[in-house]
C-alpha positions as CSV (number, residue, x, y, z in Angstrom):
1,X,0.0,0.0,0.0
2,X,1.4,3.7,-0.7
3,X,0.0,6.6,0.8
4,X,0.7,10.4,-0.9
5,X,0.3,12.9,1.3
6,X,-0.1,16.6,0.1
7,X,-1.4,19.6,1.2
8,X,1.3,21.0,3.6
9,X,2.4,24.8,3.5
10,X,3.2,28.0,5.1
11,X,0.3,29.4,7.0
12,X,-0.2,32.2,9.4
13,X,-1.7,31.4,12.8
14,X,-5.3,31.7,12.9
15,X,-5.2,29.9,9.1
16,X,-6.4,27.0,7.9
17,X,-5.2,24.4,5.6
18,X,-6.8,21.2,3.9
19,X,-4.0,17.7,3.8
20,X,-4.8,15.0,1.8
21,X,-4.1,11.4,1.8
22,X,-4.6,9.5,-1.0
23,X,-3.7,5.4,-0.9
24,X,-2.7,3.3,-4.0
25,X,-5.8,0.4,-2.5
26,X,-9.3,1.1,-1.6
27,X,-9.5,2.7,1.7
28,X,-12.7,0.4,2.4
29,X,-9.9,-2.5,3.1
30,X,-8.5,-0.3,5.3
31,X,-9.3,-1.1,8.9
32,X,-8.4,2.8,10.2
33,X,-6.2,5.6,9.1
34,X,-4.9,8.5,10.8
35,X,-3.2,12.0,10.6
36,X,0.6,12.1,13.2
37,X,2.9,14.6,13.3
38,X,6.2,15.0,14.5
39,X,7.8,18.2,15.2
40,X,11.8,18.9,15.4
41,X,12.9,17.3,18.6
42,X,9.8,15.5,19.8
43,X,8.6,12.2,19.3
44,X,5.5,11.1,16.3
45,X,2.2,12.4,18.0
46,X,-1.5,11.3,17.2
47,X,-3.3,13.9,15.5
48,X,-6.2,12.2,14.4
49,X,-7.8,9.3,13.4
50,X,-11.0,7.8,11.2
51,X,-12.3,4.0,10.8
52,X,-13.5,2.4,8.0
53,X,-17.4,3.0,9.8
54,X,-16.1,6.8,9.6
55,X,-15.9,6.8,13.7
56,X,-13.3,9.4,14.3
57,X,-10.2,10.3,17.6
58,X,-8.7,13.5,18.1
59,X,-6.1,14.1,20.2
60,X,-6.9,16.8,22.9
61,X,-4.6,19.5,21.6
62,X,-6.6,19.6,18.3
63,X,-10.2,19.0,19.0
64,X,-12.6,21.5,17.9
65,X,-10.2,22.9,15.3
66,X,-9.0,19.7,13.0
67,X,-11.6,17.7,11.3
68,X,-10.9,14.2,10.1
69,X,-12.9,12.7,7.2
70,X,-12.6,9.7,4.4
71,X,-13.5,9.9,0.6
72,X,-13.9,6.4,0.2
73,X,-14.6,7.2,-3.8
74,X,-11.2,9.3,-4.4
75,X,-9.4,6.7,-1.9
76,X,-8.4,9.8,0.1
77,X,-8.8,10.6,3.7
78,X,-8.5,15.0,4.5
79,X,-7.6,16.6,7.3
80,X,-8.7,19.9,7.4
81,X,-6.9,22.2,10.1
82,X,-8.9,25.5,11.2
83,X,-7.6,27.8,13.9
84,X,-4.1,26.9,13.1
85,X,-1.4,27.6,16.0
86,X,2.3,27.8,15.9
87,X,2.8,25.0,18.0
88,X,0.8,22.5,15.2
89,X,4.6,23.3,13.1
90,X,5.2,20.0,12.2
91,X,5.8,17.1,9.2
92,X,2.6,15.5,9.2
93,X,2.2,12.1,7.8
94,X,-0.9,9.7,7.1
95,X,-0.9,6.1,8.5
96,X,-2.9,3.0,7.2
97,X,-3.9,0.3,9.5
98,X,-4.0,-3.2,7.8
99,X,-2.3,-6.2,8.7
100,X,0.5,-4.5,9.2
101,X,0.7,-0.6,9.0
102,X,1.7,1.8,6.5
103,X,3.2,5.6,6.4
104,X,3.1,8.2,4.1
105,X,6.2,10.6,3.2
106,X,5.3,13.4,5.1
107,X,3.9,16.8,4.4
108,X,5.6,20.4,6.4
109,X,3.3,22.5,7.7
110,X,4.7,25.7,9.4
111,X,2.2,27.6,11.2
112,X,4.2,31.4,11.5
113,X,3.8,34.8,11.1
């Protein structure tokens, strides 16, 4: 399985931006994918995650302002980021959950004025 990511950018704080995974399967054999993120110097963090029943996790430091969801006909699952602080600066990458799990390559997004 191969996951693109896409989506990252520059972005002031207070801005919004859309990422994008798109896997190289049909996400409904997919048992869960997610959103991490790793910033310089810390360890890979949840950010969020969605089932294939479209039940969805956040981690605490993002709710109310990230919004998981799955287009199961584009084989893509979005994160869109509202409300965007400089502390969400990180690579960001998509995970699939199969048998075994998959990672995308990895998208920067640098929240900064």
């Amino acid at each position: 399985v191969q996951l693109q990511a896409s989506g990252g950018g520059l972005v002031q704080p207070g801005g919004s931006l859309r990422l994008s995974c798109t896997a190289s399967v049909s996400i409904l054999r997919i048992n869960l994918m997610g959103w991490y993120r790793q910033a310089p110097g810390n360890q890979r963090e949840l950010v969020a995650t969605i089932t294939r029943s479209s039940s969805t996790n956040y981690a605490d430091s993002v709710k109310g302002r990230f919004t998981i969801s799955r287009d199961n006909a584009k084989n893509t699952v979005h994160l869109q980021m509202n409300s965007l602080k400089s502390e969400d600066t990180a690579v960001y990458y998509c995970k699939a959950v199969m048998v075994r799990n998959f990672w995308g390559q990895g998208t920067l997004v640098t929240v900064s004025s």
